[in-house]
C-alpha positions as CSV (number, residue, x, y, z in Angstrom):
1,X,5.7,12.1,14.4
2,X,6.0,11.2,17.8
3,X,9.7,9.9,19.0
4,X,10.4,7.7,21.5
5,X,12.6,8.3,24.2
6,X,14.7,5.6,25.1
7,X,17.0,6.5,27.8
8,X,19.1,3.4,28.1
9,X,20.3,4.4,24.2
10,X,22.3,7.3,23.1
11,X,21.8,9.5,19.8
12,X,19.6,8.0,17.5
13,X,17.5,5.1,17.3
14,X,16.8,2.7,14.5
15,X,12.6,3.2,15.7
16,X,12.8,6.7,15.6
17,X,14.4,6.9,12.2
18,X,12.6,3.9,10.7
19,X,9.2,5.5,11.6
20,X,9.7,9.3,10.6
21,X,10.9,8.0,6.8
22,X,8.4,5.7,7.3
23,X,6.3,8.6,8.2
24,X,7.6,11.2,5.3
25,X,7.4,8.8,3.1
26,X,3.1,7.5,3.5
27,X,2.4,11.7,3.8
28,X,4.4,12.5,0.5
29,X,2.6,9.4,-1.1
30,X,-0.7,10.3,0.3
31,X,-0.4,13.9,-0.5
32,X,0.7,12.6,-4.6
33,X,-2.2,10.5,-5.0
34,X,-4.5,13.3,-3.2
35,X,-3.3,15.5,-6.2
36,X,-5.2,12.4,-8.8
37,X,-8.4,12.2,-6.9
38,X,-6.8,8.7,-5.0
39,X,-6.2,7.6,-2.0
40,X,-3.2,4.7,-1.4
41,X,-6.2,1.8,-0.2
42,X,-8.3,2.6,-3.3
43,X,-5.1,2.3,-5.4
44,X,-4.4,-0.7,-3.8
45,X,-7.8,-2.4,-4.7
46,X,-7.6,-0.8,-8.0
47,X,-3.8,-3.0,-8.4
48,X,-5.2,-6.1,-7.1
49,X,-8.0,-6.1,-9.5
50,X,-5.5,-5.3,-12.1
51,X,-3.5,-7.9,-11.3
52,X,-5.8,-10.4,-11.2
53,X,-7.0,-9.6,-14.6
54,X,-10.8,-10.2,-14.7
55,X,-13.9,-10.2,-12.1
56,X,-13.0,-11.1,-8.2
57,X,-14.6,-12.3,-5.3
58,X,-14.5,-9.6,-2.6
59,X,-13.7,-12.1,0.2
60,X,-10.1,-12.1,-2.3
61,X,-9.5,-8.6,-2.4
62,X,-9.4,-8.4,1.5
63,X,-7.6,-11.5,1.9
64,X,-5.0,-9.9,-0.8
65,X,-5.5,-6.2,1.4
66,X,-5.3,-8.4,4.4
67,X,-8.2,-6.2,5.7
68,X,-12.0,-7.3,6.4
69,X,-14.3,-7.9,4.1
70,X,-16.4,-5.1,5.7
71,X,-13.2,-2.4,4.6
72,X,-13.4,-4.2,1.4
73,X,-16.8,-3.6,0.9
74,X,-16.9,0.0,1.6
75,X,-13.8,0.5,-0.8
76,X,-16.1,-0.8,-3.6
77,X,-18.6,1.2,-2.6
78,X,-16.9,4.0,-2.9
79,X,-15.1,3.1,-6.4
80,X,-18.5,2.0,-7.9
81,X,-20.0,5.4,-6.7
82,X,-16.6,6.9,-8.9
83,X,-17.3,5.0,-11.7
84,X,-13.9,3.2,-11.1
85,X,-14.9,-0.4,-11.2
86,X,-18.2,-2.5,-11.5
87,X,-19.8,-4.7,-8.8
88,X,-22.1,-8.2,-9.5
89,X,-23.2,-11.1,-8.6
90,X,-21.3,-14.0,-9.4
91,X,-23.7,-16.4,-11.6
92,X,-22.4,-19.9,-10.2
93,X,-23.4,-18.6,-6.8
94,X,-25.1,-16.1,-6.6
95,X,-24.2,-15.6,-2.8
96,X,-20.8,-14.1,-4.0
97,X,-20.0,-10.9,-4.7
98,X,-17.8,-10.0,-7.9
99,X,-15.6,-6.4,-8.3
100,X,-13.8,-5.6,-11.3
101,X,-12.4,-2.5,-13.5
102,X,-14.6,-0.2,-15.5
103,X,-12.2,1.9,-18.1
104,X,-12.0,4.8,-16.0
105,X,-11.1,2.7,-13.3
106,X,-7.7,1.1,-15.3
107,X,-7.1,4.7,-16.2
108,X,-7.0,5.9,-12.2
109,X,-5.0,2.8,-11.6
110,X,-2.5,3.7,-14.6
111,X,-2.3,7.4,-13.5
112,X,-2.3,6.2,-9.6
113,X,0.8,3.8,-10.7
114,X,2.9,6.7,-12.5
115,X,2.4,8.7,-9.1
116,X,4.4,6.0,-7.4
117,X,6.9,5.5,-10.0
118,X,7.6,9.0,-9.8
119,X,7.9,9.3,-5.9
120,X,10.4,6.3,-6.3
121,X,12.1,7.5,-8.6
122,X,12.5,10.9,-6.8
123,X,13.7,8.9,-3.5
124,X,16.1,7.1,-5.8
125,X,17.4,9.9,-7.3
126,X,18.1,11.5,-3.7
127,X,21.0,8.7,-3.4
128,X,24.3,8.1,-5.3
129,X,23.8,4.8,-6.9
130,X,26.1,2.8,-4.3
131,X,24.3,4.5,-1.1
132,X,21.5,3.6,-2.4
133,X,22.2,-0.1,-3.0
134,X,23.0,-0.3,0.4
135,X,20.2,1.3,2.2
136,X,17.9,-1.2,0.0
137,X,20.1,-3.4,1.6
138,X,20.0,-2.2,5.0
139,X,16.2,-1.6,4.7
140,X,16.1,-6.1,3.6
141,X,17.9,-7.0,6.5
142,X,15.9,-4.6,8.7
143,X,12.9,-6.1,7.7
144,X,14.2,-9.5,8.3
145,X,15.3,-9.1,11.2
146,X,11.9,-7.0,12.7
147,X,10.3,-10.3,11.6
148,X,12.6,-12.8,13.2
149,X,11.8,-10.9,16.0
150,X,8.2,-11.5,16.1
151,X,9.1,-15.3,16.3
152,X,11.6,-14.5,19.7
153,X,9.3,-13.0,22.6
154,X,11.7,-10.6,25.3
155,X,11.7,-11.7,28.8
């Protein structure tokens, strides 16, 4: 992780720390998932799908990513190369492509999910119950307030 130096502020800065947990927290993910044969993008598609319970358009699935389609597509390509979900043509037009889950593909996502309740459950477990009610906390209005200031450019 690189840190920024920001000499006008002493100790500490909210970027710094936000970005190494951040930072920790993607690599311990990524290295979990790693350990299933996953990786955190084809886990995502994998949930979408699940969610959505049934065949979907791939022009969805990178809206729901918020990623191209292009992305999108290569995912499924890789999946249906795995076995992990099934790709067709959808037969009221047949200009749009369909993905959905093969069984093995709703077992990954099942064993991919259990990774992540597990790493959550080890973060939680890190905290007593009422530091970590208020680091949730914290974290909500941090990411409130990093949105409001999308909205409010700096002069």
């Amino acid at each position: 992780m690189v840190y920024i130096r920001i000499s006008a502020l002493q100790g500490p800065t909210i970027v710094n720390y936000v970005r190494a947990a951040a930072g920790e927290t993607d690599d311990l993910l990524n290295q979990r998932l790693a350990a299933v044969d996953i990786s955190l993008p084809q886990l995502e598609l994998l949930d979408h799908l699940a969610r959505l319970n049934g065949p979907a358009p791939l022009g969805r699935l990178a809206e729901l990513l918020e990623c191209s389609r292009s992305n999108v597509t290569q995912l499924v390509d890789r999946l249906q190369r795995r076995g992990l979900i099934w790709r067709m043509v959808d037969s009221r037009d047949r200009r749009t492509v369909l993905a959905r889950l093969t069984r093995e593909g709703i077992s990954r996502h099942n064993t991919g999910l259990a990774v992540v309740i597990h790493l959550e459950r080890d973060l939680r477990g890190a905290f007593s119950g009422d530091v970590l009610r208020q680091l949730l906390s914290g974290l909500a209005e941090l990411r409130h307030a990093a949105s409001d200031s999308r909205t409010y450019q700096h002069t």
